[in-house]
C-alpha positions as a LaTeX table, in Angstrom:
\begin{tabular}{lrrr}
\hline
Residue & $x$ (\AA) & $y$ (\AA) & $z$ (\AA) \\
\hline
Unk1 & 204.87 & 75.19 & 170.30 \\
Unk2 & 207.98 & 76.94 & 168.92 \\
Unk3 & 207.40 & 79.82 & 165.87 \\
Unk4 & 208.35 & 77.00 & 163.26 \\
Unk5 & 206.31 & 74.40 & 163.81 \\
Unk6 & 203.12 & 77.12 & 164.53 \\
Unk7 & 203.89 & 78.97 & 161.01 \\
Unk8 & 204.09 & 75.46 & 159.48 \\
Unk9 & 200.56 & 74.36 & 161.09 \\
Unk10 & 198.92 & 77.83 & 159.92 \\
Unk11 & 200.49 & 77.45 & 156.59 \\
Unk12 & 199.05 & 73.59 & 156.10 \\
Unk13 & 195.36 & 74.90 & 157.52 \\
Unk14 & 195.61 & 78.09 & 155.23 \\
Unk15 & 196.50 & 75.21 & 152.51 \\
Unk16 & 193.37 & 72.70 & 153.21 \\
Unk17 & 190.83 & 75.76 & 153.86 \\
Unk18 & 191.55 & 77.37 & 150.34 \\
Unk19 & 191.85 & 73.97 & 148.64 \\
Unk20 & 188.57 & 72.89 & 150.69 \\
Unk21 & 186.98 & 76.38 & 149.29 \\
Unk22 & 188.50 & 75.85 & 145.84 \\
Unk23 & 186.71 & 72.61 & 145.29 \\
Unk24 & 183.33 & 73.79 & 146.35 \\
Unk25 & 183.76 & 76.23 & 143.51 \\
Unk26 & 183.57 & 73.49 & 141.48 \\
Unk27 & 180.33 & 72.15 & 140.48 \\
Unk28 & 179.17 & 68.96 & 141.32 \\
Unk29 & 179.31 & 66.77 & 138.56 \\
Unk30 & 176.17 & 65.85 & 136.99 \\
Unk31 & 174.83 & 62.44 & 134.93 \\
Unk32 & 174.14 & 63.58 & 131.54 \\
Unk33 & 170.73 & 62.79 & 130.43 \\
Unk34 & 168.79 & 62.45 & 127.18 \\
Unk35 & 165.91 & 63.12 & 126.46 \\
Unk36 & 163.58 & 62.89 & 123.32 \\
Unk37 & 160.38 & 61.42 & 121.94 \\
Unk38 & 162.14 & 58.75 & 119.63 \\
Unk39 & 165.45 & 56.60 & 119.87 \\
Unk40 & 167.09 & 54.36 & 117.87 \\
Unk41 & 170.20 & 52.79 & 119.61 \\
Unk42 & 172.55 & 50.76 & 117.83 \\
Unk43 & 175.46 & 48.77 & 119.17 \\
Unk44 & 179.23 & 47.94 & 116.68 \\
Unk45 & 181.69 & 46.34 & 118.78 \\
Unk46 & 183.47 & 49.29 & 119.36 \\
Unk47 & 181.00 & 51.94 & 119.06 \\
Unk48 & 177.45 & 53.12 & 120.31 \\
Unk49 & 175.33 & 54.92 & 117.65 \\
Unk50 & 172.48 & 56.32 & 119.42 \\
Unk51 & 170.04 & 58.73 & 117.17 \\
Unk52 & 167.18 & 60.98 & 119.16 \\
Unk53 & 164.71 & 63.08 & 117.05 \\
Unk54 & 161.68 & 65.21 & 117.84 \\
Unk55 & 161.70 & 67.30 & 121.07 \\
Unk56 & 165.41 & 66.57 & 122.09 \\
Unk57 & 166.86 & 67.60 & 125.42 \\
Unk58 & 170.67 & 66.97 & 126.64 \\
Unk59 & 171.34 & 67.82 & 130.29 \\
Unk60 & 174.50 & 67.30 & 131.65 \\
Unk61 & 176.82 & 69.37 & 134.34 \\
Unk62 & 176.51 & 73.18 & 133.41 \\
Unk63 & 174.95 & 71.85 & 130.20 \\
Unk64 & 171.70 & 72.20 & 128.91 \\
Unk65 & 170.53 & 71.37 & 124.72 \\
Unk66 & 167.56 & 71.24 & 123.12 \\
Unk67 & 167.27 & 70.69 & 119.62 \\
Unk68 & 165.17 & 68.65 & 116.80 \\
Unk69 & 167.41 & 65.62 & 116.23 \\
Unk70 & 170.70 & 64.32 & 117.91 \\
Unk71 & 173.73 & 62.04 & 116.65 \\
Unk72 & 175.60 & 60.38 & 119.30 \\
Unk73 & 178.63 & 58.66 & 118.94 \\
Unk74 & 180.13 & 56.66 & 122.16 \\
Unk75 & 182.92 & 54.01 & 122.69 \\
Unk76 & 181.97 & 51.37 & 123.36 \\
Unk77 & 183.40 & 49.27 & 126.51 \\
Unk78 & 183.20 & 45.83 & 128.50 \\
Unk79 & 182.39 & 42.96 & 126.49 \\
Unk80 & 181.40 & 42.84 & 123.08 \\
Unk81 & 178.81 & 40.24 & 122.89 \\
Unk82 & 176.80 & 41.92 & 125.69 \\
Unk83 & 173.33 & 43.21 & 124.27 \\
Unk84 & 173.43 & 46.27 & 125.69 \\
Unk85 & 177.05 & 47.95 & 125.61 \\
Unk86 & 178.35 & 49.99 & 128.65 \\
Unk87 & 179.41 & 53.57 & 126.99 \\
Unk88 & 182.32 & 55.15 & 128.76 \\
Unk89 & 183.40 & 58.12 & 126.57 \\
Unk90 & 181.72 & 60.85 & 123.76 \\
Unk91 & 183.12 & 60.54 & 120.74 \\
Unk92 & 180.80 & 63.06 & 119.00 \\
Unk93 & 177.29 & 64.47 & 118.57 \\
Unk94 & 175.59 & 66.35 & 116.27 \\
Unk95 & 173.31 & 68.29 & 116.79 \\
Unk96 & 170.71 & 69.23 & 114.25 \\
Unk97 & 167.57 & 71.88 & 113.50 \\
Unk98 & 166.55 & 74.49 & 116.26 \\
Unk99 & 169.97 & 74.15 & 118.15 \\
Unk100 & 170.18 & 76.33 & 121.47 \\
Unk101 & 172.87 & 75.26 & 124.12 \\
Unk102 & 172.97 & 76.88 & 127.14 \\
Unk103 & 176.23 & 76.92 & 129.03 \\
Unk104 & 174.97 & 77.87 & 132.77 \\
Unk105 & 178.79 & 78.19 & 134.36 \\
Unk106 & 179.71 & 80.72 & 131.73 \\
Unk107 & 176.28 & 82.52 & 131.29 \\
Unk108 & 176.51 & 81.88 & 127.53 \\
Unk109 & 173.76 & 80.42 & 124.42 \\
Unk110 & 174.51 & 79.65 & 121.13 \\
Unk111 & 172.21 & 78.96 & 118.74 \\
Unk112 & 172.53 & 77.31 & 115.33 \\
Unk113 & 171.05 & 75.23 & 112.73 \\
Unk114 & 173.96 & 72.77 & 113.13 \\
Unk115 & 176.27 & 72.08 & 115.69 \\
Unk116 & 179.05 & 69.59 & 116.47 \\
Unk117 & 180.43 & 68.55 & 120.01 \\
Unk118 & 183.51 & 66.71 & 119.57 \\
Unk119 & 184.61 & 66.40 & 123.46 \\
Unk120 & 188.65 & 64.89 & 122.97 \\
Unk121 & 189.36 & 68.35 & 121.19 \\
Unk122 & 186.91 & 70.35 & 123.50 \\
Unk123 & 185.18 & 72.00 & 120.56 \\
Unk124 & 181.91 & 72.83 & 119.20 \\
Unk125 & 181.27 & 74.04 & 115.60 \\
Unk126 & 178.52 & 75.97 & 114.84 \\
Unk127 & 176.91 & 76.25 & 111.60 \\
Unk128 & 173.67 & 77.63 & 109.52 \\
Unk129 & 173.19 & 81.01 & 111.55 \\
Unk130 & 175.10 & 80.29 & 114.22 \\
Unk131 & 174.80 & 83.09 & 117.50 \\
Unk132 & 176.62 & 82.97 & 120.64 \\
Unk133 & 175.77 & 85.25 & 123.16 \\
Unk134 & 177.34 & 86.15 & 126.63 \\
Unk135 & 174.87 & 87.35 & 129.36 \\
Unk136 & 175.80 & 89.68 & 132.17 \\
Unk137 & 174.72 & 88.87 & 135.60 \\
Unk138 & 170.98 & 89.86 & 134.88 \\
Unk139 & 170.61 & 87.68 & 132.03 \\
Unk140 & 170.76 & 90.70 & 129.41 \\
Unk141 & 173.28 & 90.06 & 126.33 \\
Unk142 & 176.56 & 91.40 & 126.82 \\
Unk143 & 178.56 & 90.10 & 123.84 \\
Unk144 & 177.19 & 88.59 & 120.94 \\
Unk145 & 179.12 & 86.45 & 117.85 \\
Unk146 & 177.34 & 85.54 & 114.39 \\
Unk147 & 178.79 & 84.09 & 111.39 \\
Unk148 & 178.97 & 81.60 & 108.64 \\
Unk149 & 180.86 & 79.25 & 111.22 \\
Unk150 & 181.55 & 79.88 & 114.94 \\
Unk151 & 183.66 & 77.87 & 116.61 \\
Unk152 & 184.00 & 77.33 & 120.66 \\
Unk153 & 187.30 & 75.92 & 122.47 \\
Unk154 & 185.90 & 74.38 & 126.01 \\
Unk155 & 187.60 & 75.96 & 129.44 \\
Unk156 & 189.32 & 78.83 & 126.90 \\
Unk157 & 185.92 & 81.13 & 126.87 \\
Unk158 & 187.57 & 81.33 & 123.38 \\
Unk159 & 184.84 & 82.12 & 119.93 \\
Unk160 & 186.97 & 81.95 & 116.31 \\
Unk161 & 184.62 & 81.64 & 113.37 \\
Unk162 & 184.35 & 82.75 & 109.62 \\
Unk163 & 182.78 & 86.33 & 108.64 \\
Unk164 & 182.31 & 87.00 & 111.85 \\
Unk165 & 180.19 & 89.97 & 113.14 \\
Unk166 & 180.67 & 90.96 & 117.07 \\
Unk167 & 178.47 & 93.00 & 118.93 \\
Unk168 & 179.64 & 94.79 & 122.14 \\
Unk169 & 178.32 & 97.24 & 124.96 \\
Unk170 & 178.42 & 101.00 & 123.17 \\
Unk171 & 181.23 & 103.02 & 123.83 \\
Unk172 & 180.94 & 106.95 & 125.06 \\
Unk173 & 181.78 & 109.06 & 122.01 \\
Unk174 & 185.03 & 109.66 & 121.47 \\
Unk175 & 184.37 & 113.14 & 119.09 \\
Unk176 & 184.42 & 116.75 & 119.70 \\
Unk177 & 181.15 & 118.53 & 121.47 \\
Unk178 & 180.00 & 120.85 & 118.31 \\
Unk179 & 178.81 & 123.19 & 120.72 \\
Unk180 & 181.59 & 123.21 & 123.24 \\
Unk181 & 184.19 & 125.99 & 121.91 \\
Unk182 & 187.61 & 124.55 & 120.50 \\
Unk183 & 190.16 & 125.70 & 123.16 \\
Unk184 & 193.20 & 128.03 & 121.93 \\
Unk185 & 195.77 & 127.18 & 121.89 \\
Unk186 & 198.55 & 129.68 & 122.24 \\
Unk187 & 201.96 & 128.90 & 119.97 \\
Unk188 & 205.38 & 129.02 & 122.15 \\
Unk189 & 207.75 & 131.80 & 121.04 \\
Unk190 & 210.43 & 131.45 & 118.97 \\
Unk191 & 213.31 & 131.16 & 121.46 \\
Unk192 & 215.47 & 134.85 & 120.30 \\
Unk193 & 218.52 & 133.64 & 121.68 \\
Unk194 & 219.27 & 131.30 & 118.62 \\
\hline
\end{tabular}
């Protein structure tokens, strides 16, 4: 094989293996499942309405919310006379009383009294108390956010909110040791020559 067509091979298997490692960095998509001790689904023809109170769980990929009562609002798809409607996209949910959402990829938990999820602009507000905290790798809090309204922009790792208060790892002292001497310094001389 001449030096082109070798570097070329090399290059395309270089290529696949990192896209090959790439995607298994990805997680493996997950359904999303709900979860709660009552449900009360109702069908539009171009909406879902599905409320879930008491003991509410959400799991979905790198997603996991529990909370006291849920709002979910899905488009509707496929035929509109069916009883039971296929969903095929979020529009919103609410989230409401004891909120905690645990984001596993990112090692982060908010908590709230009211959240919303509002997936086609990849937010989530968070309202009455709202907390978000980033854990290190051991699961202690790094970072923490509270406010009167936090807000957080999916794939950015990105927290704006209202009278916000952040909390970060301490910092060494940056002062002056009271018992370490000050040094001298010792004033240049005046140049005689001018």
């Amino acid at each position: 094989m001449t030096p082109f067509p070798r570097a070329l091979a090399l290059l395309l298997g270089a290529s696949l293996a990192t896209s090959s490692l790439l995607r298994a960095a990805e997680p493996a998509l997950e359904d999303t499942v709900l979860i709660s001790d009552h449900l009360d689904s109702r069908s539009t023809d171009k909406e879902v309405r599905t409320l879930l109170w008491d003991h509410v769980l959400i799991t979905a990929t790198n997603l996991r919310i529990t909370c006291d009562r849920a709002e979910l609002v899905s488009v509707r798809a496929g035929d509109a006379t069916q009883l039971v409607a296929k969903q095929n996209r979020f529009k919103s949910l609410v989230l409401i009383g004891h909120v905690t959402i645990f984001q596993r990829d990112s090692n982060r938990t908010a908590t709230c009294g009211h959240a919303e999820i509002l997936p086609a602009q990849d937010s989530i507000t968070l309202t009455e108390d709202p907390k978000v905290v980033d854990l290190d790798k051991d699961g202690k809090p790094e970072l923490t956010w509270t406010g009167d309204e936090l807000l957080l922009l999916r794939g950015e790792r990105r927290v704006q909110g209202k009278n916000v208060r952040f909390t970060a790892p301490p910092i060494k002292d940056l002062g002056f040791d009271k018992a370490k001497a000050a040094p001298i310094e010792v004033a240049p001389k005046p140049d005689a020559s001018k």
